[in-house]
C-alpha positions as CSV (number, residue, x, y, z in Angstrom):
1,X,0.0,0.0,0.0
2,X,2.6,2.5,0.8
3,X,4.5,2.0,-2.6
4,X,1.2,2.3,-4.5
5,X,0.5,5.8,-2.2
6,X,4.6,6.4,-2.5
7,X,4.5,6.6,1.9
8,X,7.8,6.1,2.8
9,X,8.0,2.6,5.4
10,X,10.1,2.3,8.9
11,X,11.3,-1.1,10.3
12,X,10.5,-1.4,13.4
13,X,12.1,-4.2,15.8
14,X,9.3,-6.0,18.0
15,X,11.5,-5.7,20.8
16,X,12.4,-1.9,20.4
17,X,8.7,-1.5,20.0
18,X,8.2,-3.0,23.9
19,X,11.0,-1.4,25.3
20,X,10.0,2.4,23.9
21,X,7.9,3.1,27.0
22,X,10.6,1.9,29.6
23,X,11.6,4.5,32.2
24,X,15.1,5.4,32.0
25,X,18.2,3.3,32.2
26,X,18.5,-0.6,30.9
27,X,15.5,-2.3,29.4
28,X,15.8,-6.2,28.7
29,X,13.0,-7.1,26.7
30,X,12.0,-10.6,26.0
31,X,9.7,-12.5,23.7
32,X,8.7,-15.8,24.2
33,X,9.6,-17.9,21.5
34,X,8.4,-21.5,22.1
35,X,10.1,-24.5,22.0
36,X,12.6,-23.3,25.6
37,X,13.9,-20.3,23.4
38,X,13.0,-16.3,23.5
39,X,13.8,-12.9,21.5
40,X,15.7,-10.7,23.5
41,X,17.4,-7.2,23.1
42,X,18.8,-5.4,25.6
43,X,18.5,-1.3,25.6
44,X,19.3,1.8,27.2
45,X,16.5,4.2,27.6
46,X,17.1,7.8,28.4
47,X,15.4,11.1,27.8
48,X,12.7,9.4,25.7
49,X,15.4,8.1,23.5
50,X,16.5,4.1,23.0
51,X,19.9,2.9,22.1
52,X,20.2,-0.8,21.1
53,X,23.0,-2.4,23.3
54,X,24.6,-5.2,21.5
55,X,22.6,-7.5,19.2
56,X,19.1,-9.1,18.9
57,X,19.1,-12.4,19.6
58,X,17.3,-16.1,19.8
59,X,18.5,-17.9,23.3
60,X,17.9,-20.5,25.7
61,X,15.9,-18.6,28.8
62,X,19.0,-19.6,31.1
63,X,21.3,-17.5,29.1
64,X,18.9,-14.4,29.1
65,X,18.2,-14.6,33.0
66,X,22.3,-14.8,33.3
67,X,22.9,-11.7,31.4
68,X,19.7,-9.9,33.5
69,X,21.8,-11.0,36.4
70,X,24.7,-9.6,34.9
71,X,23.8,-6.4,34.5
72,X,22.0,-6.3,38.6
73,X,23.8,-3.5,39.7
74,X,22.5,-1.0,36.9
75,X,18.8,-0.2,37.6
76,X,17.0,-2.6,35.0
77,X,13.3,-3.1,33.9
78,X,11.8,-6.2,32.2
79,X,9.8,-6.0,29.1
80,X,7.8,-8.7,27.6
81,X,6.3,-12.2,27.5
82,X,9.6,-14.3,27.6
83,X,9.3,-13.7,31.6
84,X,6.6,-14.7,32.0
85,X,6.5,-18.1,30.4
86,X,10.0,-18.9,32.0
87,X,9.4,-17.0,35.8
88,X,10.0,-20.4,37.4
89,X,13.7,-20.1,36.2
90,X,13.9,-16.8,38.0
C-alpha cells in the first residue's frame, strides 16, 4: 500500500517497540519464542530516547536470566512475554 501511495516505510524491531515506554536506564526485553527459546534485546533508555546495546538475539531462557543478572547493579526493567512463560527459572 505505501508503494502504490509512495508513503515512505520504517522497520520497526518487535522488541524496540516493547522497550519504547521503559523509564530510563536498561530495558531487557524478552519475547517468548516457544520450544525453551526467547527474543531478546537489551536497551538503554534515556530522555525518551532508546539505544540498542549489542545484538538481537534467539536464546535459551538460562542464558537471558544470566545476562539480566549480569547487569544487577545498573537499575534494570523487564519487558515482555519471555518472563513470563520462564518466571520459574527466575
Amino acid at each position: 500500500i505505501s508503494f502504490g501511495l509512495k508513503i515512505p516505510v520504517f522497520e520497526i524491531s518487535t522488541l524496540a517497540a516493547l522497550a519504547v515506554n521503559a523509564n530510563n536506564g536498561r530495558v531487557i526485553v524478552a519475547i517468548d519464542a516457544r520450544m525453551q527459546e526467547v527474543y531478546t534485546a537489551t536497551f538503554h533508555a534515556e530522555n525518551e530516547q532508546l539505544q540498542l546495546l549489542g545484538d538481537e538475539q534467539l536464546c535459551k531462557p538460562a542464558i537471558l536470566i544470566e545476562q539480566a543478572l549480569a547487569l544487577k547493579e545498573h537499575p534494570t526493567t523487564l519487558v515482555g512475554t519471555g518472563w513470563d512463560a520462564y518466571h520459574g527459572l527466575i
